[in-house]
MDAnalysis code that builds the backbone (N, CA, C; Angstrom):
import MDAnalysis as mda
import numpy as np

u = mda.Universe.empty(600, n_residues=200, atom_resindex=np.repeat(np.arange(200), 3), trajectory=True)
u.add_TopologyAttr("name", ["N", "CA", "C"] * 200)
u.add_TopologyAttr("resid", np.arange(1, 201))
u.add_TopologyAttr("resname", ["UNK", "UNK", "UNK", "UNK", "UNK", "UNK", "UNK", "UNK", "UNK", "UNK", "UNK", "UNK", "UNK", "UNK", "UNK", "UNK", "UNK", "UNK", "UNK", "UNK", "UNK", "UNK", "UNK", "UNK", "UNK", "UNK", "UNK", "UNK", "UNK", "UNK", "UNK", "UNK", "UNK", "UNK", "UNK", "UNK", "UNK", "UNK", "UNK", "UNK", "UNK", "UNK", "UNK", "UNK", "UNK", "UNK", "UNK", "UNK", "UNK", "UNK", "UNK", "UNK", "UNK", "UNK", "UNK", "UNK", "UNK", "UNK", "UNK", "UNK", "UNK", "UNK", "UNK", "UNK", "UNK", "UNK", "UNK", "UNK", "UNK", "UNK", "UNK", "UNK", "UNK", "UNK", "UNK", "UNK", "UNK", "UNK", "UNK", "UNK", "UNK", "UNK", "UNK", "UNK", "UNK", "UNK", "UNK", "UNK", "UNK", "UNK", "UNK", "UNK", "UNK", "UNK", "UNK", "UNK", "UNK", "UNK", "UNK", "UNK", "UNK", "UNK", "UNK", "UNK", "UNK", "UNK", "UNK", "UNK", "UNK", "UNK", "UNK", "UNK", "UNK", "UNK", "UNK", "UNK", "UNK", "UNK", "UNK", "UNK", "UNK", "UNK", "UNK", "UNK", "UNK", "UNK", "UNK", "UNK", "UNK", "UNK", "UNK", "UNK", "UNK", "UNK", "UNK", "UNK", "UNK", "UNK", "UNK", "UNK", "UNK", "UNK", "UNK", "UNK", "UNK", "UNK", "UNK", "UNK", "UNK", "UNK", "UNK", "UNK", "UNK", "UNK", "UNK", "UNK", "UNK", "UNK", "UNK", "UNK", "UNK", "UNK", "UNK", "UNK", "UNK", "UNK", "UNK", "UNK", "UNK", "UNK", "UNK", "UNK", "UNK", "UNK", "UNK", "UNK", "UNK", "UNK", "UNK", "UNK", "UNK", "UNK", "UNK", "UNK", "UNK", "UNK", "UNK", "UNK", "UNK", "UNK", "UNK", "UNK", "UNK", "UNK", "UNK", "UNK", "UNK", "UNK", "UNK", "UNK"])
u.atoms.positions = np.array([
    [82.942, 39.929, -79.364],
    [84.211, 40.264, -79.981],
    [84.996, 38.980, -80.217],
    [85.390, 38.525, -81.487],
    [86.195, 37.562, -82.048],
    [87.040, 37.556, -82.755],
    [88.200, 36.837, -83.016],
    [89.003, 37.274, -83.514],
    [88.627, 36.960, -84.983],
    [89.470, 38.011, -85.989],
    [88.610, 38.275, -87.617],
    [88.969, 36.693, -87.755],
    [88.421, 36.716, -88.971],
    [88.496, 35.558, -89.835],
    [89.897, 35.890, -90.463],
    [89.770, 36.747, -91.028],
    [91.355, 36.734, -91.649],
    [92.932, 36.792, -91.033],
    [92.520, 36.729, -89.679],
    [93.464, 36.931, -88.815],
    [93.722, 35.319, -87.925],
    [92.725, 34.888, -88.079],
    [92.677, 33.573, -86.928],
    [93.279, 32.436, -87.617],
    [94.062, 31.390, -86.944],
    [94.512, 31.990, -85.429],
    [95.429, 32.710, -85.233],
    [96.393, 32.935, -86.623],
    [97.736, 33.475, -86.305],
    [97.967, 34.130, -87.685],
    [97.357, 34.497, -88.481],
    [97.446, 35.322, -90.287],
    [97.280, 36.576, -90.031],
    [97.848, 37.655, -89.934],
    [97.560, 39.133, -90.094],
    [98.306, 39.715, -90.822],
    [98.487, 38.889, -91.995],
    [99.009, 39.415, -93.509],
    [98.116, 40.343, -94.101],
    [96.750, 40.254, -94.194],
    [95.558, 41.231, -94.385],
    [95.378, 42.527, -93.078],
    [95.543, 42.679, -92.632],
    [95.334, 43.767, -91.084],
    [95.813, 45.002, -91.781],
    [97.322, 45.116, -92.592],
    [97.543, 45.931, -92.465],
    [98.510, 46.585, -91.407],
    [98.659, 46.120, -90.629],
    [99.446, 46.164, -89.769],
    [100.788, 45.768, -89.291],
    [102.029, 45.792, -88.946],
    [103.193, 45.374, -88.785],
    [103.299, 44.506, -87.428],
    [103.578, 43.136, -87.215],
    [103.890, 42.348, -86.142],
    [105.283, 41.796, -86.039],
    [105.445, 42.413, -84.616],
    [106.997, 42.238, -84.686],
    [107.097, 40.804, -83.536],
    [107.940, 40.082, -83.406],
    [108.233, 39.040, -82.711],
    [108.880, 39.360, -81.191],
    [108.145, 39.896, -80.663],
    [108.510, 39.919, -79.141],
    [109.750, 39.093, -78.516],
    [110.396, 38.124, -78.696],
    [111.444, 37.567, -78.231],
    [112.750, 37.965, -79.063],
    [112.593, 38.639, -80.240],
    [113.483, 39.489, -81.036],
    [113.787, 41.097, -80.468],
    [113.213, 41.294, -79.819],
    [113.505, 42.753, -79.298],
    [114.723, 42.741, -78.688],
    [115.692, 44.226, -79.009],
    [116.844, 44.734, -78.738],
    [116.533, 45.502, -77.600],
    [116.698, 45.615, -75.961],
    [116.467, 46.678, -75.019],
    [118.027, 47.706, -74.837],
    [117.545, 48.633, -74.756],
    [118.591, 49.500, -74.172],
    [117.892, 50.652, -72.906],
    [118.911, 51.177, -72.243],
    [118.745, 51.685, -71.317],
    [118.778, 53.714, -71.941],
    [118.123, 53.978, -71.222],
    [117.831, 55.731, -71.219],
    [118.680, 56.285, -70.165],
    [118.784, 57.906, -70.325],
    [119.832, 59.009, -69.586],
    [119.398, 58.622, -67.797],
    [117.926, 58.406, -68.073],
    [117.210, 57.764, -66.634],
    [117.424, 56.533, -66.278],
    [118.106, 55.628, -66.800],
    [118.172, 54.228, -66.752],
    [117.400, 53.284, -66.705],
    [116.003, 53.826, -67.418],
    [114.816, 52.927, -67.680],
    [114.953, 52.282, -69.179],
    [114.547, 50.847, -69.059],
    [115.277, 49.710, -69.628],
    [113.737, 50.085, -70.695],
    [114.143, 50.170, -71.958],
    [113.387, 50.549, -72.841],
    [113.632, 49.420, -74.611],
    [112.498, 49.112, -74.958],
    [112.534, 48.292, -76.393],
    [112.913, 49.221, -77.388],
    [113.975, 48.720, -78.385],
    [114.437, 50.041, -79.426],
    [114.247, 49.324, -80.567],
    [114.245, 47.959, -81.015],
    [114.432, 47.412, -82.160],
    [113.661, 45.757, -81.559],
    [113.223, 45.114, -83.314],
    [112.455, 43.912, -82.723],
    [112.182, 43.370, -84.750],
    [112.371, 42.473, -84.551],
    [112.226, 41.261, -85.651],
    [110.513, 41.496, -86.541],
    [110.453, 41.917, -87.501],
    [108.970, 41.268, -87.754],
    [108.703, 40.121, -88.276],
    [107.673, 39.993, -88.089],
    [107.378, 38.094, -88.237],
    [106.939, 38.385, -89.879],
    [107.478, 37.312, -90.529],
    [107.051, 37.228, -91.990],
    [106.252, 37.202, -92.516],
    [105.745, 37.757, -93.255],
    [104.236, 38.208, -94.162],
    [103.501, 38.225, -92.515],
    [103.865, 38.800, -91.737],
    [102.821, 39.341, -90.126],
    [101.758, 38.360, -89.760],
    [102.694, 36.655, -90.440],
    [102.153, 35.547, -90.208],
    [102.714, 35.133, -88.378],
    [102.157, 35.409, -87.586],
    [102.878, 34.396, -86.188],
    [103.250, 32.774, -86.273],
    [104.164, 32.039, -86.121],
    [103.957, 30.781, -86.315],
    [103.333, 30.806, -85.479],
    [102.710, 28.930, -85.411],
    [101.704, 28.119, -84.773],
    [102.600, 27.495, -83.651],
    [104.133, 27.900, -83.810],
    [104.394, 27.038, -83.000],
    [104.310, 27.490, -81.410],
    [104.455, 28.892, -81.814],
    [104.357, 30.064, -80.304],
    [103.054, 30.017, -79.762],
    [101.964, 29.440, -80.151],
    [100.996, 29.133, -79.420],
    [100.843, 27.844, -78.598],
    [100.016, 28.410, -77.138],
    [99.854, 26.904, -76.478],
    [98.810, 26.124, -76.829],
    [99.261, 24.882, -76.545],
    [98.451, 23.733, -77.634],
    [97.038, 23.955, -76.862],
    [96.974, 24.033, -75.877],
    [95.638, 24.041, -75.480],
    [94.846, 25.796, -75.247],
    [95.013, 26.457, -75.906],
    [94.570, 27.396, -76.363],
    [94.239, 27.537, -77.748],
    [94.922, 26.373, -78.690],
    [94.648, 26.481, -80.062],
    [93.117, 25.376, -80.060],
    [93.346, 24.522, -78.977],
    [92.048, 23.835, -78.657],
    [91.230, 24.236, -78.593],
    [91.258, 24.965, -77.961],
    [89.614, 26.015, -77.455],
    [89.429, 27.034, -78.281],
    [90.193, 27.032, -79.555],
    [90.270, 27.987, -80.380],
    [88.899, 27.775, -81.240],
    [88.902, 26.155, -81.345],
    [87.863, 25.249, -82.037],
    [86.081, 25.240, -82.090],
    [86.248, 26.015, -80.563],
    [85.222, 26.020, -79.851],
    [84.686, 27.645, -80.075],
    [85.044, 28.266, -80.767],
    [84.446, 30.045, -80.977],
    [84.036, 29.448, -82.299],
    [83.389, 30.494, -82.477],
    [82.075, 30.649, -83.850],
    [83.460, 31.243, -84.639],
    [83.090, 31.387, -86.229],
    [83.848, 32.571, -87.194],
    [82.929, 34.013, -86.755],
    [83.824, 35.065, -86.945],
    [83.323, 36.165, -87.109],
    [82.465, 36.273, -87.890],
    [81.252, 37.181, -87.965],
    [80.151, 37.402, -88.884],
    [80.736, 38.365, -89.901],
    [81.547, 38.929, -89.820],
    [81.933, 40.238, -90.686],
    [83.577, 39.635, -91.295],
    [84.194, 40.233, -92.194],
    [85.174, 39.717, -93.452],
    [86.156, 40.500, -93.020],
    [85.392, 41.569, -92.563],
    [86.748, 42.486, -92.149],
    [87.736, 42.567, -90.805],
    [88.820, 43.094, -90.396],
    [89.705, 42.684, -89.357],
    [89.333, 43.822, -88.142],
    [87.922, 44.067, -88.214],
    [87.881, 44.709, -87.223],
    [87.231, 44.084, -86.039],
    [87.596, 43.990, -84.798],
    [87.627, 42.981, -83.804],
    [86.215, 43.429, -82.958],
    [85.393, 44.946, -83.047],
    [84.561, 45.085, -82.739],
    [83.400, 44.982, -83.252],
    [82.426, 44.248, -82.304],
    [81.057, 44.214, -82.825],
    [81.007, 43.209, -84.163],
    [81.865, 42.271, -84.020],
    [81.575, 41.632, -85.474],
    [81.164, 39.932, -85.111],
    [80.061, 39.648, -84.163],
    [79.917, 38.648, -84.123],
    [77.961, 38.942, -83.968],
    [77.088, 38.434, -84.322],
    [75.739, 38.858, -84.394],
    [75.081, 37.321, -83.573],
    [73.900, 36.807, -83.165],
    [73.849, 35.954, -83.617],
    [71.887, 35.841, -83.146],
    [71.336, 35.189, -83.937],
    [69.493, 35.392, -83.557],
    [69.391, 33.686, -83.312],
    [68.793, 33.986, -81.906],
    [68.336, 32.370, -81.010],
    [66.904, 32.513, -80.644],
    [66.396, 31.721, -81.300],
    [64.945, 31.236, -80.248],
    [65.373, 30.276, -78.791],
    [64.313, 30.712, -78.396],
    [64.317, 30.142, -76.927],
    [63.263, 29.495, -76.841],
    [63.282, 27.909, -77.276],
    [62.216, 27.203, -77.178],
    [61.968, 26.274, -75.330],
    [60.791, 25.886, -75.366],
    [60.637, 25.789, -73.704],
    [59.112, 24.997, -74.276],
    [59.436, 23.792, -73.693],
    [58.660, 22.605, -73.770],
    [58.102, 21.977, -72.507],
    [56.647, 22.227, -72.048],
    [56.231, 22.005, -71.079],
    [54.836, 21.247, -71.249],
    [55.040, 19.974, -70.468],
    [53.848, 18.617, -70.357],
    [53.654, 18.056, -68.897],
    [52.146, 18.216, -68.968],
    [51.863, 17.851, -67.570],
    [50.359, 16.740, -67.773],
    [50.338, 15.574, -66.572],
    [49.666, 14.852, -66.810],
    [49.078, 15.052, -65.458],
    [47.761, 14.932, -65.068],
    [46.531, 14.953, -63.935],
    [46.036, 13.953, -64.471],
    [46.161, 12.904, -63.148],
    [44.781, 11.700, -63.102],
    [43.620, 11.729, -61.722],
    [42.750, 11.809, -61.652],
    [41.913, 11.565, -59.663],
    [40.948, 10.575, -60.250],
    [41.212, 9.673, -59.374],
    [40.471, 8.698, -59.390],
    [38.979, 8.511, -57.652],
    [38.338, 8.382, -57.959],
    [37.325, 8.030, -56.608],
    [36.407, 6.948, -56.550],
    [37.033, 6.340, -55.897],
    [36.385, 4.978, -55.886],
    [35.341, 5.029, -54.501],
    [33.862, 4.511, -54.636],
    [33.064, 4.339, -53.417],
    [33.031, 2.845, -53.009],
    [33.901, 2.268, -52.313],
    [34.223, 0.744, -52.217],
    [32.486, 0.360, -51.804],
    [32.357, 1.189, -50.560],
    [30.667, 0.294, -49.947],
    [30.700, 1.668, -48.977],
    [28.988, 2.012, -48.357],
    [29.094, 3.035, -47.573],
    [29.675, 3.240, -46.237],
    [30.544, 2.863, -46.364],
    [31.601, 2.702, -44.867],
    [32.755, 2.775, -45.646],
    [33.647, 3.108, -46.945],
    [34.672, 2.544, -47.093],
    [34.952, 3.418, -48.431],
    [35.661, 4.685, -48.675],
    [35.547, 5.774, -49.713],
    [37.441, 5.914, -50.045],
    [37.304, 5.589, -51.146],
    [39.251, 5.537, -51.989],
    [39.460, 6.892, -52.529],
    [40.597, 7.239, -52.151],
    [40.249, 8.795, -53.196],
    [42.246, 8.323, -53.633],
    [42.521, 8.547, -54.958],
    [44.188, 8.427, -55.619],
    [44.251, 9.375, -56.643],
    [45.458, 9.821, -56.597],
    [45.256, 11.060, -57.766],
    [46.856, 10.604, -57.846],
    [47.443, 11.402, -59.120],
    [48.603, 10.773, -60.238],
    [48.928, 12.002, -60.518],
    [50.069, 12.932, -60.609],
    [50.387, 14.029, -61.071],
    [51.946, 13.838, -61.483],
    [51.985, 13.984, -62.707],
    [53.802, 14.188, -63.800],
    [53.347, 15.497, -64.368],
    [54.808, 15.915, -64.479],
    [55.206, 17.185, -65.290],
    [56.214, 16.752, -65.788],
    [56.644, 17.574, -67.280],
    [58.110, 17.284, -67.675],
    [58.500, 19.074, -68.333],
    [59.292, 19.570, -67.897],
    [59.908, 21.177, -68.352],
    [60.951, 20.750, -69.200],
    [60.693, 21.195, -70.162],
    [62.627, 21.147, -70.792],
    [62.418, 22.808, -71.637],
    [63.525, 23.323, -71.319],
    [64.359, 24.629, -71.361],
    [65.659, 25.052, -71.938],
    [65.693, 26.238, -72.535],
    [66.710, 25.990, -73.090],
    [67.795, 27.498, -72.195],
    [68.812, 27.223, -71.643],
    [69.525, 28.440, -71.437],
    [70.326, 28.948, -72.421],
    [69.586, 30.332, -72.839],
    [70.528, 31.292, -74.062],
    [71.719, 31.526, -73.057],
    [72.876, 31.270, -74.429],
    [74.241, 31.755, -73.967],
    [74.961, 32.668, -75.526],
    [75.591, 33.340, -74.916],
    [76.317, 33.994, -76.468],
    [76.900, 33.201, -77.323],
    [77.443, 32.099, -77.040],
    [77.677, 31.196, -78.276],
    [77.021, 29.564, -77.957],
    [77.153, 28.974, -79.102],
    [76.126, 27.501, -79.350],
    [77.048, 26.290, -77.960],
    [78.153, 26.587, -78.012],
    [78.828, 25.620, -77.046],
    [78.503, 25.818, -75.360],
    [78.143, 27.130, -75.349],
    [77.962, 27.156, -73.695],
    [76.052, 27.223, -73.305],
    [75.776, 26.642, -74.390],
    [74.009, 26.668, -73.669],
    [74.026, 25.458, -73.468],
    [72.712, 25.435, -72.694],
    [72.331, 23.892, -71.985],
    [71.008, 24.028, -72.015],
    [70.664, 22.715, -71.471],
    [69.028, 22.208, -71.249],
    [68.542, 22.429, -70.212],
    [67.820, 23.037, -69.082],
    [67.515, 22.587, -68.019],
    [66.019, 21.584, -68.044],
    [66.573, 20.421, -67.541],
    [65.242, 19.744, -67.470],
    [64.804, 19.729, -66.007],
    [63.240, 19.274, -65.970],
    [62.818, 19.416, -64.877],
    [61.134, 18.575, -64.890],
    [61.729, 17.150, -64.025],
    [60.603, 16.024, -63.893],
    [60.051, 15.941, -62.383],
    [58.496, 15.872, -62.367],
    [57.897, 15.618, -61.400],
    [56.786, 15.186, -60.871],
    [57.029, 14.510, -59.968],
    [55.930, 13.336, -59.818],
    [55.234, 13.174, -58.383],
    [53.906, 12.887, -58.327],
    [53.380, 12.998, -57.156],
    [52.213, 11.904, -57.183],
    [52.575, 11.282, -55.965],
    [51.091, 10.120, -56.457],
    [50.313, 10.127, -54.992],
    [49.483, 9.850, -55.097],
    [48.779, 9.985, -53.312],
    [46.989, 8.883, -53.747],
    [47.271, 8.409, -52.231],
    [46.113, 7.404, -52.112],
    [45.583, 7.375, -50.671],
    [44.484, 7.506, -50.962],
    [44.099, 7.860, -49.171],
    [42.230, 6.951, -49.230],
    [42.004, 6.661, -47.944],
    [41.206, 5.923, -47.434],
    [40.155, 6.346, -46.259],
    [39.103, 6.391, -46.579],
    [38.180, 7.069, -45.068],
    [37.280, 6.297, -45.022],
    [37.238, 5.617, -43.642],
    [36.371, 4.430, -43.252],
    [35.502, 4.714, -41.912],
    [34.447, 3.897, -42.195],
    [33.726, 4.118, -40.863],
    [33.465, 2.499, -40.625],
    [34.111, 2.891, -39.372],
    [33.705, 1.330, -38.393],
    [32.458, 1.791, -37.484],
    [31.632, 0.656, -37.784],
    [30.294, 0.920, -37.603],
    [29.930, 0.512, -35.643],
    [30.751, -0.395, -35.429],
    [31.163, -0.562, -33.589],
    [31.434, 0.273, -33.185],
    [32.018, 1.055, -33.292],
    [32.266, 2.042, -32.698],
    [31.877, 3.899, -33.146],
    [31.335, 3.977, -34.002],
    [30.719, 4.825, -34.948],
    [31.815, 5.880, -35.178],
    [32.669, 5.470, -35.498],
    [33.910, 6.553, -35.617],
    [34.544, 6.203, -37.138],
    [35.247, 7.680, -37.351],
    [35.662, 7.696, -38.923],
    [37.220, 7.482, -39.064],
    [37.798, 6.382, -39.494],
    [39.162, 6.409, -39.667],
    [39.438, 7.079, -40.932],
    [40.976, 7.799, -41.214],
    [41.513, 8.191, -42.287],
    [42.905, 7.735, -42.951],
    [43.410, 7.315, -43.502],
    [44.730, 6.835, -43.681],
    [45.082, 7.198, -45.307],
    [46.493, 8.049, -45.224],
    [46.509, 8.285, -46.655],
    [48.706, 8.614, -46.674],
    [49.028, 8.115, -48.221],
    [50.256, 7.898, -48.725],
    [50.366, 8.350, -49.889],
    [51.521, 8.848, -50.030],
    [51.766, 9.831, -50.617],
    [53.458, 10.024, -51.226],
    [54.038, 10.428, -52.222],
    [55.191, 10.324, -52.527],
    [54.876, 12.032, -53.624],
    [55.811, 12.661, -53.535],
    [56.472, 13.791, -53.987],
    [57.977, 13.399, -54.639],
    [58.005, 13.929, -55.587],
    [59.723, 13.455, -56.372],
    [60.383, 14.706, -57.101],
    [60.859, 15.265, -57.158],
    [61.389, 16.747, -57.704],
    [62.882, 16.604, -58.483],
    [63.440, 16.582, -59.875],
    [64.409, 16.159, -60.328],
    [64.362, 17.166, -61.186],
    [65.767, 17.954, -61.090],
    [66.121, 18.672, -61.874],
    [67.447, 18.577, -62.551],
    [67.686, 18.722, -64.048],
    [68.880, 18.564, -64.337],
    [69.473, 19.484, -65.509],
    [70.698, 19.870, -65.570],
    [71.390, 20.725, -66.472],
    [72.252, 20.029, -67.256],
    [71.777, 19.609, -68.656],
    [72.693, 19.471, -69.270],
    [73.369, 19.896, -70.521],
    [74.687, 19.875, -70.839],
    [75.025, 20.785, -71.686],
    [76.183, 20.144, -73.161],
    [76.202, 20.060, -73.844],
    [76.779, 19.516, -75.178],
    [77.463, 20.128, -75.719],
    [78.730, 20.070, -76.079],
    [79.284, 20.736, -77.085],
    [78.778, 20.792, -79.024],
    [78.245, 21.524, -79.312],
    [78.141, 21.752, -80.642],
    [78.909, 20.962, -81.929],
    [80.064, 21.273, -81.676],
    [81.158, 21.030, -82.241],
    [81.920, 20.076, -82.412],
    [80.778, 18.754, -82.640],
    [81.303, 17.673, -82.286],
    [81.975, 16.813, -83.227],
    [82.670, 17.541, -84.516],
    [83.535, 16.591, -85.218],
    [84.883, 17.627, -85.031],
    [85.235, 18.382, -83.956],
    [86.379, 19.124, -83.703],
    [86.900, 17.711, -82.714],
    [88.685, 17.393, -83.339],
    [89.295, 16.743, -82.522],
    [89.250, 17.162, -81.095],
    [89.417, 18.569, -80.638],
    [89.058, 19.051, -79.014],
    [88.063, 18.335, -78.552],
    [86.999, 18.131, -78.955],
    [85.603, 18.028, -78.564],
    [85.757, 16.125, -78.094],
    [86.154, 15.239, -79.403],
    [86.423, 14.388, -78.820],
    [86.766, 13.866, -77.097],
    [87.764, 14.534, -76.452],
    [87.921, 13.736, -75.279],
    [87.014, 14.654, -74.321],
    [86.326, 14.922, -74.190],
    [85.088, 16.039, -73.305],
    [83.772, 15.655, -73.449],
    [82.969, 15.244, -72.374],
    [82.263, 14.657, -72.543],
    [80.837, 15.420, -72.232],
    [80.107, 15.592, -72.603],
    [78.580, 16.255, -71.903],
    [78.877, 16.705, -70.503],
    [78.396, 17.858, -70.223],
    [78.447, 17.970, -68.842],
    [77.132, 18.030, -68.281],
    [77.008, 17.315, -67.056],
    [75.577, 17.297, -66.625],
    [75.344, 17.474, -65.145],
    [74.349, 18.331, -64.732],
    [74.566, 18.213, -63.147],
    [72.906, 17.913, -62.800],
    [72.459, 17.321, -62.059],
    [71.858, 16.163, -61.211],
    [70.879, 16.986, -59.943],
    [69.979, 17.923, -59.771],
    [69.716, 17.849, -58.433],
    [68.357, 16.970, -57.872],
    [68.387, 16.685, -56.651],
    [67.482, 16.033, -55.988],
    [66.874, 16.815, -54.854],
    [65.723, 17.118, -54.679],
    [65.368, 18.264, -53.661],
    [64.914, 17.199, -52.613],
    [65.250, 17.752, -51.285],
    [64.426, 16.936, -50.351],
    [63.218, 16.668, -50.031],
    [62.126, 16.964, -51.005],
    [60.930, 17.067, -50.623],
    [60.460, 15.627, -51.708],
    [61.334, 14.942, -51.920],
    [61.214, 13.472, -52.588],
    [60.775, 12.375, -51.618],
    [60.450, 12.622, -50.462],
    [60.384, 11.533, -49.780],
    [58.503, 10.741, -49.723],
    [58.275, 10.102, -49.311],
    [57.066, 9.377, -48.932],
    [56.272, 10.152, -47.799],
    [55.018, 9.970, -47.885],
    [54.287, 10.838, -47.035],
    [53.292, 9.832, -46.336],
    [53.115, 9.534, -44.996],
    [52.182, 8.605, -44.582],
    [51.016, 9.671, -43.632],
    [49.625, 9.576, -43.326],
    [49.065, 10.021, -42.584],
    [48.179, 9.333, -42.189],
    [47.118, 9.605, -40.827],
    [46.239, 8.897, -40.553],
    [45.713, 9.152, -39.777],
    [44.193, 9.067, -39.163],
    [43.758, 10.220, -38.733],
    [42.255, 9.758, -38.142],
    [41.606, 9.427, -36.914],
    [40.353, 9.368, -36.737],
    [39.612, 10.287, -36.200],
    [38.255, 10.203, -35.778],
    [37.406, 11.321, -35.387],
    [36.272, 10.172, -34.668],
])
């Protein structure tokens, strides 16, 4: 629901309708002494000035779509058809190296990249969610031949980054100027380094 086109922000010379100026109203009192509106100013051609609006509501005025429909009816007249595109890349490397028969490398390499789009009812309140991740691991199994035993030693890093960010559309609206992208940042704790090690 938006306000018509022929009406926004303040024209309802087309409506059809009579707008009277609320700070022009005459009150009088009833046999009950309930304080009642009897008379009130209409605003000219059922134009409101601009000046009775607050400036920062005419701002954000900037930021709604036009109505889809011509006419001043306030229901159901905004439509709108979105794809929901969703872009997903992932890279796998394993590497195995046989150094000598006592001495076996095993490293593997894993990235992903998600990017997403969150549908919202209008173009100014969707965002991106992105989502990068990375995992690298290198590990080692040795046999020392003195002692006939198998060492293991292996490292490891996990990284998990997710982020939301979001743009205003509308970016040759003076509003839009001082507002900047909004973006939020998470870091999961499972980013840290992984050491192990291990004989038999």
């Amino acid at each position: 629901m938006l306000p018509p086109t022929a009406c926004a922000p303040a024209n309802f010379s087309a409506s059809g309708r009579n707008i009277f100026d609320p700070l022009s109203r005459v009150f009088s009192t009833d046999a009950q002494g309930n304080i009642k509106a009897v008379s009130a100013v209409q605003f000219p051609n059922n134009v409101i000035p601009v000046s009775r609006f607050n400036p920062v509501s005419l701002k954000l005025l900037e930021f709604y779509p036009k109505a889809a429909t011509s006419s001043d009816n306030i229901l159901g007249n905004f439509t709108r058809q979105r794809p929901r595109p969703i872009t997903w890349e992932q890279f796998n490397q394993r590497i195995d190296f046989l150094e000598t028969t006592k001495s076996t490398w095993f490293g593997r390499l894993s990235w992903g990249d998600d990017d997403s789009k969150e549908i919202a009812d209008f173009p100014d309140q969707e965002a991106n969610i992105l989502t990068k991740t990375w995992q690298a691991m290198a590990s080692n199994i040795r046999t020392v031949s003195r002692r006939s035993s198998m060492n293991s030693a292996s490292a490891g890093h996990n990284s998990i980054t997710t982020r939301s960010a979001s743009t205003p559309t509308n970016a040759t609206s003076p509003a839009n100027s001082a507002l900047p992208a909004c973006s939020r940042r998470y870091r999961f704790p499972g980013a840290l380094p992984l050491l192990a090690s291990a004989s038999v």
